[in-house]
BALOBA-1460 file (C-alpha; in Angstrom, 3 decimals):
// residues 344
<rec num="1" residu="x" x="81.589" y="40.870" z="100.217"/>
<rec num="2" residu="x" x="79.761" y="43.028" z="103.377"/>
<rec num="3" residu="x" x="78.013" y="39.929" z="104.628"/>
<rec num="4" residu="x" x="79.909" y="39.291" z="108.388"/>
<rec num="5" residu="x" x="81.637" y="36.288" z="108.949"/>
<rec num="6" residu="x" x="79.444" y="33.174" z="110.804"/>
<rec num="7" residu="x" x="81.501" y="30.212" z="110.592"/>
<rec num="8" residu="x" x="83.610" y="28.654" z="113.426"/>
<rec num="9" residu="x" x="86.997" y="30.171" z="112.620"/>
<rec num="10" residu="x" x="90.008" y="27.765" z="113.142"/>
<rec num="11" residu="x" x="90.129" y="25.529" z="110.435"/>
<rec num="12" residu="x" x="92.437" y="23.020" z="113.067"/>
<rec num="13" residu="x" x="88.755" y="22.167" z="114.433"/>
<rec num="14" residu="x" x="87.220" y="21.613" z="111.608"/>
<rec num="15" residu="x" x="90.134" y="19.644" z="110.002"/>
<rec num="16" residu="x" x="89.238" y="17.160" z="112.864"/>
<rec num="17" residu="x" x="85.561" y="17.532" z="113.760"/>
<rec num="18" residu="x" x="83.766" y="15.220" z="111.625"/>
<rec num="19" residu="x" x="85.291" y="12.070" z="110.292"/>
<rec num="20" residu="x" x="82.639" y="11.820" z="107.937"/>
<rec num="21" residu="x" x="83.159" y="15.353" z="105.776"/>
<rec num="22" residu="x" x="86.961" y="14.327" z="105.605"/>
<rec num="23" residu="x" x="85.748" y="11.389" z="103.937"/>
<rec num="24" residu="x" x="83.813" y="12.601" z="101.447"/>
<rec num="25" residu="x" x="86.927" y="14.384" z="99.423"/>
<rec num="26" residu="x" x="88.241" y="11.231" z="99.412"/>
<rec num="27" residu="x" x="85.849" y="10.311" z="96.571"/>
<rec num="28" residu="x" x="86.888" y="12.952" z="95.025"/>
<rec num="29" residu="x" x="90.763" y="12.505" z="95.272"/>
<rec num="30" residu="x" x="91.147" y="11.710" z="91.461"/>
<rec num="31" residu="x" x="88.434" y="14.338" z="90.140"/>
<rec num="32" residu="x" x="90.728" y="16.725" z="90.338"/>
<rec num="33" residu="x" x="92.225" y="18.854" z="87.132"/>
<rec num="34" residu="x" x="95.871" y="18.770" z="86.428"/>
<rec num="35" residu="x" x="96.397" y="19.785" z="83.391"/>
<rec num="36" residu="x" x="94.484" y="21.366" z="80.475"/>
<rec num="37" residu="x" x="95.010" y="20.766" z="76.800"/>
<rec num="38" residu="x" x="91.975" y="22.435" z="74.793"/>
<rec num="39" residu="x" x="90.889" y="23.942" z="71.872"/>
<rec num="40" residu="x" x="88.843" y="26.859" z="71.650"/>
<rec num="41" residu="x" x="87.646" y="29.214" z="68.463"/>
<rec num="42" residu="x" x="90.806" y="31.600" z="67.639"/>
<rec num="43" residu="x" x="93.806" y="30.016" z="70.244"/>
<rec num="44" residu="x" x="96.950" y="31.272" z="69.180"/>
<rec num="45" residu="x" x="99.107" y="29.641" z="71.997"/>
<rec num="46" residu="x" x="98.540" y="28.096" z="75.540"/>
<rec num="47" residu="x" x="100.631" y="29.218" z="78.531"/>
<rec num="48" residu="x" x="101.581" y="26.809" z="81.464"/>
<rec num="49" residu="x" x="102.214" y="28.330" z="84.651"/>
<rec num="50" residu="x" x="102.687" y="26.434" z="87.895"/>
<rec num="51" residu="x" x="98.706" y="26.809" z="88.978"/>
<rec num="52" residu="x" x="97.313" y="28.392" z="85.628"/>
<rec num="53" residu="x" x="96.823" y="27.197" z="81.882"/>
<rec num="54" residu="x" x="96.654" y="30.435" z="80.221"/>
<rec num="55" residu="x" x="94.862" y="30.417" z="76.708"/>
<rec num="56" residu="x" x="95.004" y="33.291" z="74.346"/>
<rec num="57" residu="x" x="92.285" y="34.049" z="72.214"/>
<rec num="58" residu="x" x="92.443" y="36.205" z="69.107"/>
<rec num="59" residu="x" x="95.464" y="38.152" z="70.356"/>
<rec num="60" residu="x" x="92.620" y="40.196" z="72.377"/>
<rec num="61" residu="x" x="91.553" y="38.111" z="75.306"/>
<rec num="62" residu="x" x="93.223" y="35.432" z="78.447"/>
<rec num="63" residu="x" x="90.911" y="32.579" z="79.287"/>
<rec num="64" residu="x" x="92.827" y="31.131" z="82.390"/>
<rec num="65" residu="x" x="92.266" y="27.691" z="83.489"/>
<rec num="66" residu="x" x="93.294" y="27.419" z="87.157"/>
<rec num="67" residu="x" x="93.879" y="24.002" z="87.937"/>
<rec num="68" residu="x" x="93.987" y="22.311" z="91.142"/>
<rec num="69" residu="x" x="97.100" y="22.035" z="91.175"/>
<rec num="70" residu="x" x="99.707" y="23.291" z="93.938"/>
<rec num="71" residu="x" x="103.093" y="24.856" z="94.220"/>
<rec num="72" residu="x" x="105.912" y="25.365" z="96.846"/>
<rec num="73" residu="x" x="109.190" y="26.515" z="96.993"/>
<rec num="74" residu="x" x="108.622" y="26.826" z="92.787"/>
<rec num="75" residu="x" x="108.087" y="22.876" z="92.821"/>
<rec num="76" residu="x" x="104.367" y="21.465" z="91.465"/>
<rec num="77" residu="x" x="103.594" y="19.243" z="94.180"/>
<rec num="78" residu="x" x="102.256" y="15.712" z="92.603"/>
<rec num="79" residu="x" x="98.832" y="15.693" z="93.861"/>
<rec num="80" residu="x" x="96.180" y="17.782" z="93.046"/>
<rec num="81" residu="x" x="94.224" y="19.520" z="95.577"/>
<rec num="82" residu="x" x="90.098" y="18.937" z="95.365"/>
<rec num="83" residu="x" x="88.081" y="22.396" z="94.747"/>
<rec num="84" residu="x" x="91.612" y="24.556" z="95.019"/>
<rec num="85" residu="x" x="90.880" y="25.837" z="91.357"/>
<rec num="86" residu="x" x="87.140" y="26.746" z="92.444"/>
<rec num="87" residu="x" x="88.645" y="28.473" z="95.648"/>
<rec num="88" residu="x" x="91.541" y="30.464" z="93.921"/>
<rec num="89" residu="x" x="89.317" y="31.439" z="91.171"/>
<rec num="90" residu="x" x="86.369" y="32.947" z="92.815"/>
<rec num="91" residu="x" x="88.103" y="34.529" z="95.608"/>
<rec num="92" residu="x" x="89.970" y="36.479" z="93.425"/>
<rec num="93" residu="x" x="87.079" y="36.975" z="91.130"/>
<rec num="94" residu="x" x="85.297" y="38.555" z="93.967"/>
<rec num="95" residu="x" x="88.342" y="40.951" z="94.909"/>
<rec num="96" residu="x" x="88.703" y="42.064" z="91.506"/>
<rec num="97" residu="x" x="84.920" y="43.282" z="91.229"/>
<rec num="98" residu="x" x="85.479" y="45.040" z="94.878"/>
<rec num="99" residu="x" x="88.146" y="47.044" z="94.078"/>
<rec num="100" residu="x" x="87.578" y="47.884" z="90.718"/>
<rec num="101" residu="x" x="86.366" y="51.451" z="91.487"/>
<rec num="102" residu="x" x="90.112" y="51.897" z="92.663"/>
<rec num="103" residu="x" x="91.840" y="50.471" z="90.060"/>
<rec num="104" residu="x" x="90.581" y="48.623" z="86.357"/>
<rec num="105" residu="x" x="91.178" y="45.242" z="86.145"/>
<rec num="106" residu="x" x="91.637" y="42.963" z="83.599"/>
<rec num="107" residu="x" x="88.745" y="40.934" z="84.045"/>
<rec num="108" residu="x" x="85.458" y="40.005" z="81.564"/>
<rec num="109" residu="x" x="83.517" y="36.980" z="82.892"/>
<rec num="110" residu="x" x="83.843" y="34.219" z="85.165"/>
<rec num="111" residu="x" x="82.281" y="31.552" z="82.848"/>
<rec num="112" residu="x" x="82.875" y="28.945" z="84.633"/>
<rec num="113" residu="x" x="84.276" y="28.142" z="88.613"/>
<rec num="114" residu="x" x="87.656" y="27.453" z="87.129"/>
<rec num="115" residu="x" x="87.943" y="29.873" z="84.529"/>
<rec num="116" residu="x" x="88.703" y="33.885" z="84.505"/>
<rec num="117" residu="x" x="88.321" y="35.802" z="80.937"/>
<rec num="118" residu="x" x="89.883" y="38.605" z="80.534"/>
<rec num="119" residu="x" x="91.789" y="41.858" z="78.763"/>
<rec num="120" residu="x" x="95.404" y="40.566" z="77.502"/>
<rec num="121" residu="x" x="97.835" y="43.257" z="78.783"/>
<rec num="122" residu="x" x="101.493" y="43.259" z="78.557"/>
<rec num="123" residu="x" x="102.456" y="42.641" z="82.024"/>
<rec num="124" residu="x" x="105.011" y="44.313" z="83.637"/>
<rec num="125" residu="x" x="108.110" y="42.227" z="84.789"/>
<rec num="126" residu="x" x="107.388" y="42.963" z="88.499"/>
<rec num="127" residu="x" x="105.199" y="41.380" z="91.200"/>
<rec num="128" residu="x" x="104.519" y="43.539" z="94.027"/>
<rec num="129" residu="x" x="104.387" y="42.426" z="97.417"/>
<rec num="130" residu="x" x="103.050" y="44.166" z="100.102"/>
<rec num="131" residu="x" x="103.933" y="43.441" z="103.615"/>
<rec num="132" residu="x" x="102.085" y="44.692" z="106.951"/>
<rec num="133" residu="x" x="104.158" y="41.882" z="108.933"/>
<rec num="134" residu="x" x="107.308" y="40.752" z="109.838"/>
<rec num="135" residu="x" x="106.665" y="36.877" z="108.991"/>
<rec num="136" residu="x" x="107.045" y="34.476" z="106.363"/>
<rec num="137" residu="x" x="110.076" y="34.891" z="103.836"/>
<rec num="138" residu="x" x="111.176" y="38.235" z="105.869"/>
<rec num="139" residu="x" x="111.408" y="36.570" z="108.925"/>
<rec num="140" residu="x" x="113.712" y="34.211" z="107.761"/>
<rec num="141" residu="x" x="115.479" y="36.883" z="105.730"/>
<rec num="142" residu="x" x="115.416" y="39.002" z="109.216"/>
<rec num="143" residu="x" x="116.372" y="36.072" z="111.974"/>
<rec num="144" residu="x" x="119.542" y="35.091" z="109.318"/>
<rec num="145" residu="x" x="120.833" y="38.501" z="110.932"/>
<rec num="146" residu="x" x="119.677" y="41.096" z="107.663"/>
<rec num="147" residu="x" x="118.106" y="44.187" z="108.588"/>
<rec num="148" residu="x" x="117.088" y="45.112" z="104.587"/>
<rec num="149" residu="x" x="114.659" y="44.056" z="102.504"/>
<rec num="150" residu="x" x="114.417" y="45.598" z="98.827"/>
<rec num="151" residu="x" x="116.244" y="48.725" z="100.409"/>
<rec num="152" residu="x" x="114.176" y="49.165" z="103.056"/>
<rec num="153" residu="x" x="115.636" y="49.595" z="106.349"/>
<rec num="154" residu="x" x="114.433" y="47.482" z="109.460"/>
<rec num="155" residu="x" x="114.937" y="48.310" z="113.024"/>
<rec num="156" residu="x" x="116.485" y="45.537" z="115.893"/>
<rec num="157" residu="x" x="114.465" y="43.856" z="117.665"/>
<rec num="158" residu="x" x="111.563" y="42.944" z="116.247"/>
<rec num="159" residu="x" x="109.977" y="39.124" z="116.737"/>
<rec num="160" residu="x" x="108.240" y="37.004" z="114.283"/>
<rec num="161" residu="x" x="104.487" y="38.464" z="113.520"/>
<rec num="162" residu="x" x="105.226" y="42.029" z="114.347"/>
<rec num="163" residu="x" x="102.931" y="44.654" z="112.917"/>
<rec num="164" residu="x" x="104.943" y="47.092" z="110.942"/>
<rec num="165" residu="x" x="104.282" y="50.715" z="111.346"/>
<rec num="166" residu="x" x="102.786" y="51.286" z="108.061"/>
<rec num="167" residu="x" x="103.003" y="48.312" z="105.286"/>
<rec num="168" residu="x" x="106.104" y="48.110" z="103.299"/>
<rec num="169" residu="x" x="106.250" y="47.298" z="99.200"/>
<rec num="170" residu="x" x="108.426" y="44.951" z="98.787"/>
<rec num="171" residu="x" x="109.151" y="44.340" z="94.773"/>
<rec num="172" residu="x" x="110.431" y="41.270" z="93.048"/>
<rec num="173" residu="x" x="111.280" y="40.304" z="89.405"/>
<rec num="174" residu="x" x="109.091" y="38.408" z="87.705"/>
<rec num="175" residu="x" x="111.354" y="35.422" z="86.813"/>
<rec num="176" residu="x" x="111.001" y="33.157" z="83.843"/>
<rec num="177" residu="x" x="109.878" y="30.133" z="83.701"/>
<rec num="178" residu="x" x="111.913" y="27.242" z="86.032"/>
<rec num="179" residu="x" x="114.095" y="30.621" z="87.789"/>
<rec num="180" residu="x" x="113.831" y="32.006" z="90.628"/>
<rec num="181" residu="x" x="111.891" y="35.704" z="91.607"/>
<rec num="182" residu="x" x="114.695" y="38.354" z="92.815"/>
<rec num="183" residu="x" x="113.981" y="40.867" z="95.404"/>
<rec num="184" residu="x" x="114.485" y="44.170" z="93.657"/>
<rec num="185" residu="x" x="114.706" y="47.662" z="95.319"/>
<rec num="186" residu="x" x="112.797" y="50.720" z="93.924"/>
<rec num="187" residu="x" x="116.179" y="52.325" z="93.239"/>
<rec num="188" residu="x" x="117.317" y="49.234" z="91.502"/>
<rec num="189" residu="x" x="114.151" y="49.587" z="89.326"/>
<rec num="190" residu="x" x="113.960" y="53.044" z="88.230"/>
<rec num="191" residu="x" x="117.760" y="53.074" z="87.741"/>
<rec num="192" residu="x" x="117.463" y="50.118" z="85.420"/>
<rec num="193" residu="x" x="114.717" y="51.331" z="83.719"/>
<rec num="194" residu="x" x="112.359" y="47.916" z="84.236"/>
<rec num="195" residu="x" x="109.289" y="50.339" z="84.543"/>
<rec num="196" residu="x" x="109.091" y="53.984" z="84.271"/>
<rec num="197" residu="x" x="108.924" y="56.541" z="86.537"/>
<rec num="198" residu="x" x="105.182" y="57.688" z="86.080"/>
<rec num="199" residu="x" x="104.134" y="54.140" z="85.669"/>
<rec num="200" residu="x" x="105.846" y="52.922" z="89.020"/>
<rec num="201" residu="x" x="104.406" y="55.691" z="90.354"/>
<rec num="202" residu="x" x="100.836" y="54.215" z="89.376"/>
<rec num="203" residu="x" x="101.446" y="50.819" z="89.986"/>
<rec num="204" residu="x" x="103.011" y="51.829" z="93.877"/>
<rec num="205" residu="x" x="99.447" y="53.889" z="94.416"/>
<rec num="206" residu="x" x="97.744" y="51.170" z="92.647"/>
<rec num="207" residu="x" x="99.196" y="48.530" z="94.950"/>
<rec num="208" residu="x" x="98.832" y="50.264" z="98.236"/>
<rec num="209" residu="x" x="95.097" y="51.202" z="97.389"/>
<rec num="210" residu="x" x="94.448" y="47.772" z="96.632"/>
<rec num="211" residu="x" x="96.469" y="46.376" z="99.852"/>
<rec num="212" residu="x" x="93.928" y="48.426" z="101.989"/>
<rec num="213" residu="x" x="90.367" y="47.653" z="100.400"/>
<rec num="214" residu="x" x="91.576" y="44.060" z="101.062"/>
<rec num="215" residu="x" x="92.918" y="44.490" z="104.464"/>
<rec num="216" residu="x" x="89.456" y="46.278" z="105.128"/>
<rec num="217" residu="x" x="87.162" y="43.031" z="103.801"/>
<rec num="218" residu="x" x="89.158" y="40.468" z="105.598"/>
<rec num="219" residu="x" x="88.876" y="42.990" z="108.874"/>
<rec num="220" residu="x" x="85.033" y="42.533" z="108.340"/>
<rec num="221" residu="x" x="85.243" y="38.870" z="108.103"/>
<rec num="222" residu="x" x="87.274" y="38.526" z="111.496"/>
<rec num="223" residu="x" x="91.048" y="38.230" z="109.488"/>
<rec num="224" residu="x" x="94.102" y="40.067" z="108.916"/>
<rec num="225" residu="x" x="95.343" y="40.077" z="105.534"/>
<rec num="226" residu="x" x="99.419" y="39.789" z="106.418"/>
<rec num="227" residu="x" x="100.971" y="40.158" z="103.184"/>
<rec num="228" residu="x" x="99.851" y="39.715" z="99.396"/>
<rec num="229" residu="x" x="101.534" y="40.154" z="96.167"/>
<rec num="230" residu="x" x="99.971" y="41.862" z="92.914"/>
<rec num="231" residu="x" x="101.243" y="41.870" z="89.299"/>
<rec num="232" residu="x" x="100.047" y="44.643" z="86.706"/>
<rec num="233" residu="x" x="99.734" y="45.392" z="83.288"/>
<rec num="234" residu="x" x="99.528" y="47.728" z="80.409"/>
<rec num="235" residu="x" x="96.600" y="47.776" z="77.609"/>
<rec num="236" residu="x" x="96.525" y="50.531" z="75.216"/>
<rec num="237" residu="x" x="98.367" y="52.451" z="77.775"/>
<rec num="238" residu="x" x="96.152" y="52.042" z="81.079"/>
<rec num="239" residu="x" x="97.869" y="50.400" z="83.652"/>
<rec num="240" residu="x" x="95.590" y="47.099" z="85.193"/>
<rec num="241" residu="x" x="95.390" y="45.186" z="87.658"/>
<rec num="242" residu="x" x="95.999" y="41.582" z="86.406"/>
<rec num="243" residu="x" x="96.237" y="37.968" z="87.620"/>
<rec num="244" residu="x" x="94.697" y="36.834" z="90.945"/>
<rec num="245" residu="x" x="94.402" y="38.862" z="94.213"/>
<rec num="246" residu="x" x="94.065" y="37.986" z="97.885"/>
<rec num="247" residu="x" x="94.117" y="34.567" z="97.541"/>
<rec num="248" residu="x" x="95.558" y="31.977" z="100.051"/>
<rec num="249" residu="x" x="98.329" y="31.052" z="97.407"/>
<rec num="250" residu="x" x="99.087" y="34.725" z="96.664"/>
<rec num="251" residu="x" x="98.536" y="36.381" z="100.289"/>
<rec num="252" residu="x" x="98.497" y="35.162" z="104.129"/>
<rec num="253" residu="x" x="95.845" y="35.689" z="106.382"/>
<rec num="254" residu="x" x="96.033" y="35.232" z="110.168"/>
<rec num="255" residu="x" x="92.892" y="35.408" z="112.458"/>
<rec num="256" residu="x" x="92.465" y="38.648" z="114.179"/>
<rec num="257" residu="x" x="90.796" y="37.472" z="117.661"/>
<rec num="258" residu="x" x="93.859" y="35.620" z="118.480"/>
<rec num="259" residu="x" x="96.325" y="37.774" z="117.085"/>
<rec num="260" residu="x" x="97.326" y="39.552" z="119.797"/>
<rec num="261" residu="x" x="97.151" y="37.016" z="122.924"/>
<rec num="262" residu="x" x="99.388" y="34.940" z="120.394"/>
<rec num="263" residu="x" x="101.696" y="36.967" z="119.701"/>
<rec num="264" residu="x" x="102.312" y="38.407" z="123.415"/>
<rec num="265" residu="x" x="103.010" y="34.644" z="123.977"/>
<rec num="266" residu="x" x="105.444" y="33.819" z="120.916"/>
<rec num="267" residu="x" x="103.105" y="31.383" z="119.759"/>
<rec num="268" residu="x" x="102.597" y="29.907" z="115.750"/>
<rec num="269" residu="x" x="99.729" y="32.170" z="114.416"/>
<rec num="270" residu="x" x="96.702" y="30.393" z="113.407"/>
<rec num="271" residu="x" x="96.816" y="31.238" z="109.661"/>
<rec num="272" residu="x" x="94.730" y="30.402" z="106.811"/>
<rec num="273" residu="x" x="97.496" y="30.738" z="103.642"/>
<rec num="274" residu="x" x="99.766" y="28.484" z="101.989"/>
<rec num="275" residu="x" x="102.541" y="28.436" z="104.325"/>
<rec num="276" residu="x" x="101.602" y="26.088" z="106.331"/>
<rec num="277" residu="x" x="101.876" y="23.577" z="102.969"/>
<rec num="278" residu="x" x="105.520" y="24.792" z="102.879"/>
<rec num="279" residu="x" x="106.112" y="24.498" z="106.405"/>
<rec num="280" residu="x" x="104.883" y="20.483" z="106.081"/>
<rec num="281" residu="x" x="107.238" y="20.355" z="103.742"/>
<rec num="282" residu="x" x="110.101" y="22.063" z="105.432"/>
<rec num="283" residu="x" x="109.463" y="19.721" z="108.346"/>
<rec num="284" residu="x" x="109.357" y="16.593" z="106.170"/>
<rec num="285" residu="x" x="112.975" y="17.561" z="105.077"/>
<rec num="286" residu="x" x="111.677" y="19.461" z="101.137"/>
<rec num="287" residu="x" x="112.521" y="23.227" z="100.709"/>
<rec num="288" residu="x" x="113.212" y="22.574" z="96.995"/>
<rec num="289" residu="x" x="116.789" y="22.300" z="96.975"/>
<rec num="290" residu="x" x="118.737" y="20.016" z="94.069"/>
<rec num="291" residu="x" x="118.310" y="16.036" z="95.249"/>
<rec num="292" residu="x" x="115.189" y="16.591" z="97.806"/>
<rec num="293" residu="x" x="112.366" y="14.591" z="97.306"/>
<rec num="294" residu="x" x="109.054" y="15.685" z="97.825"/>
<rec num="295" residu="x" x="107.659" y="13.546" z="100.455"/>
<rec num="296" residu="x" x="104.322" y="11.475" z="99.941"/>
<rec num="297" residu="x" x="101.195" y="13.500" z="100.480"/>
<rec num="298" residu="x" x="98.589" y="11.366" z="102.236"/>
<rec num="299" residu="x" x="95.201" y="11.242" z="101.599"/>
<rec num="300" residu="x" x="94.318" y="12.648" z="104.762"/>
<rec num="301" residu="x" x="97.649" y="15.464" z="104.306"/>
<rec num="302" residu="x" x="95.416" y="16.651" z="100.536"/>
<rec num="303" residu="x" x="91.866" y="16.446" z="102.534"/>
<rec num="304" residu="x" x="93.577" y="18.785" z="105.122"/>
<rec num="305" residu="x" x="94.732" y="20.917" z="102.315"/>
<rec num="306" residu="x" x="91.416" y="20.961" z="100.372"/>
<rec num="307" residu="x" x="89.374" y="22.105" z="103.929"/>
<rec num="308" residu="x" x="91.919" y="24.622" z="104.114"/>
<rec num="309" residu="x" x="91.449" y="26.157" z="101.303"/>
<rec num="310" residu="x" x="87.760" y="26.051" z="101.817"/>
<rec num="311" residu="x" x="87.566" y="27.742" z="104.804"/>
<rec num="312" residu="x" x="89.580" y="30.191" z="103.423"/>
<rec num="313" residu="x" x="86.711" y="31.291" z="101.074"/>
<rec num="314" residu="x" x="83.744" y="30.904" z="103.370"/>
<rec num="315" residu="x" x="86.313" y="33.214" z="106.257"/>
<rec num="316" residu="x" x="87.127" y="35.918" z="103.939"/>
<rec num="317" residu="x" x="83.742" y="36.073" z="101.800"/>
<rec num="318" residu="x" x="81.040" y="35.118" z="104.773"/>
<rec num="319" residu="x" x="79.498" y="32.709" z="102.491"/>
<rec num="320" residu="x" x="78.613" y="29.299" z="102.052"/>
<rec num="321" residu="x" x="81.028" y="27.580" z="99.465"/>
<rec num="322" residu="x" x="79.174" y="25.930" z="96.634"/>
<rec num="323" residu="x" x="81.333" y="22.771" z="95.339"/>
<rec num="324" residu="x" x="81.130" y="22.684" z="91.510"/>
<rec num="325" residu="x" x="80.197" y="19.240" z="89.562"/>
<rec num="326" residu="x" x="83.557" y="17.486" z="89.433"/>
<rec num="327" residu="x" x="82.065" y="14.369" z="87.890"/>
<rec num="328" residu="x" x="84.217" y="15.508" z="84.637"/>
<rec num="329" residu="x" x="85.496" y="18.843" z="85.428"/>
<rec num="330" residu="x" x="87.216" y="18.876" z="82.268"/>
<rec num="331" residu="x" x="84.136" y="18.543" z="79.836"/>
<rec num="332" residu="x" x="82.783" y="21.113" z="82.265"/>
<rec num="333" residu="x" x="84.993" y="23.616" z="81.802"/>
<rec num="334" residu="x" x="85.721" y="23.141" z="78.142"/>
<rec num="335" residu="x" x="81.389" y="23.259" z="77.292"/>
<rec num="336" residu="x" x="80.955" y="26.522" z="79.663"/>
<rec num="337" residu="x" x="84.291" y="28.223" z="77.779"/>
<rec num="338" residu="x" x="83.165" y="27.452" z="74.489"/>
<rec num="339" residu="x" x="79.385" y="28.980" z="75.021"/>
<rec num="340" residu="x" x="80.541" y="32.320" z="76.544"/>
<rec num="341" residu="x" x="83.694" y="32.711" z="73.930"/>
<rec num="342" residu="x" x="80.522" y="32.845" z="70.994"/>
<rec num="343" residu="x" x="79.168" y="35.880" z="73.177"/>
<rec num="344" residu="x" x="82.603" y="37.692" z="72.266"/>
């Protein structure tokens, strides 16, 4: 994770550079995994999120499939998106082995580029999302004239991008499946009782500590990490880290050179997240509302996506990304996850 970043940073170039790499996802465009349905030694139940297939094994361990499938405005878009699984996996594969001297994570094994094994925990019913900008979700909360987000007073006057003084937590509930995730204050959740105390206490620390060992790698690979979210849990009464971390469907990154000249001017920030999926959409008249329709995505709209999301790893890990064999990434995953589940 030291290595400095090399590549050419906006991914806007690259999207256009070279005909001929754009073209070679689209040979790809249907080797992409959507959905999961296996069998392993000692599955008690499968778990379908809107990204993950979440197995568990023996009532001990997670194996979690993440597909390459994509999600906005809590709608599963109807393409899949070539390597995204690889990407989201081993980014946050690699962020949960640097920071685990801060905080113990749930992780075993990576046994394959789609797959995480790990500890089961019992989560807590919180994501936590830190904040070190004014952009995103709380700029639209802030321009529709609020000054409060999850109790937390914010000043007049600030513009789109601005830096907050120090980063703000910004809890919501973790909703069920097909609702909604509420913002929630850290009144609202000690007064409820949703965690305890001494565990928010831990999980707060925890989340902070975590926000700055990632804002510190992406600073050494020429980003800023903008805002992330992290979700926890409890096994045998240590508090973990769980899930994914820092990755461009769970955080926003903008590119640091630019930051400033950019933001002096008003302009877009060049970012390397998800948002820019949801502001495609937003422009193409889909925010997720009852009777939109999601609009077509192109084969050149997923290719764009897919480079995306690869530059995202090479930026923030200053390495080379290695595309997996997608000839028949199914029987790929499923003969890798069956040879490291006999090692348990």
């Amino acid at each position: 994770m030291k290595k400095k970043r090399t590549t050419p940073h906006p991914p806007e170039g690259r999207l256009n550079r070279k005909e001929n790499k754009v073209n070679t996802l689209h040979g790809f465009m249907e080797k992409t995994i959507l959905a999961s349905d296996f069998s392993f030694p000692g599955q008690r139940s499968i778990y379908k999120g809107k990204v993950r297939d979440v197995y568990n094994i023996d009532d001990k361990y997670l194996l979690m499939v993440v597909s390459d499938r994509i999600s906005a405005f809590d709608v599963v878009l109807p393409r899949g998106i070539p390597y995204k699984g690889q990407v989201l996996n081993q980014i946050a594969a690699k962020f949960l082995d640097a920071t685990s001297n801060i905080v113990p994570n749930w992780k075993i094994a990576t046994p394959d580029p789609n797959v995480t094994i790990g500890h089961i925990c019992k989560p807590y019913p919180l994501e936590m999302i830190v904040r070190a900008y004014l952009t995103g979700s709380s700029w639209r909360t802030y321009k529709s004239g609020s000054r409060e987000i999850c109790g937390i007073k914010l000043p007049d006057g600030m513009k789109e991008h601005e830096k907050f003084p120090v980063p703000i937590i910004t809890p919501t509930t973790k909703a069920e499946q097909g609702r909604h995730d509420e913002d929630i204050s850290k009144e609202e959740i000690l007064k409820t009782g949703l965690v305890q105390e001494d565990e928010y206490a831990v999980i707060e620390k925890y989340t902070m500590d975590v926000f700055i060992r990632g804002s510190e790698i992406a600073e050494q690979h020429g980003l800023i990490l903008v805002d992330t979210k992290y979700e926890f849990g409890n096994k045998d009464g240590k508090i973990m880290l769980i899930d994914e971390i820092n990755t461009p469907d769970s955080s926003r990154y903008f590119y640091a050179d630019e930051y400033q000249e950019r933001f002096d001017k008003g302009l877009p920030q060049k970012q390397l997240s998800k948002e820019f999926v949801r502001e495609w959409l937003m422009e193409n008249g889909f925010q997720g509302q009852h009777g939109q329709k999601v609009p077509e995505m192109s084969n050149e709209f997923v290719n764009q996506v897919s480079l995306r999301y690869i530059e995202l790893y090479e930026t923030i890990t200053g390495e080379t990304f290695e595309k997996a064999d997608i000839s028949d990434v199914r029987s790929r995953i499923e003969k890798n996850c069956q040879k490291f589940l006999k090692t348990l």
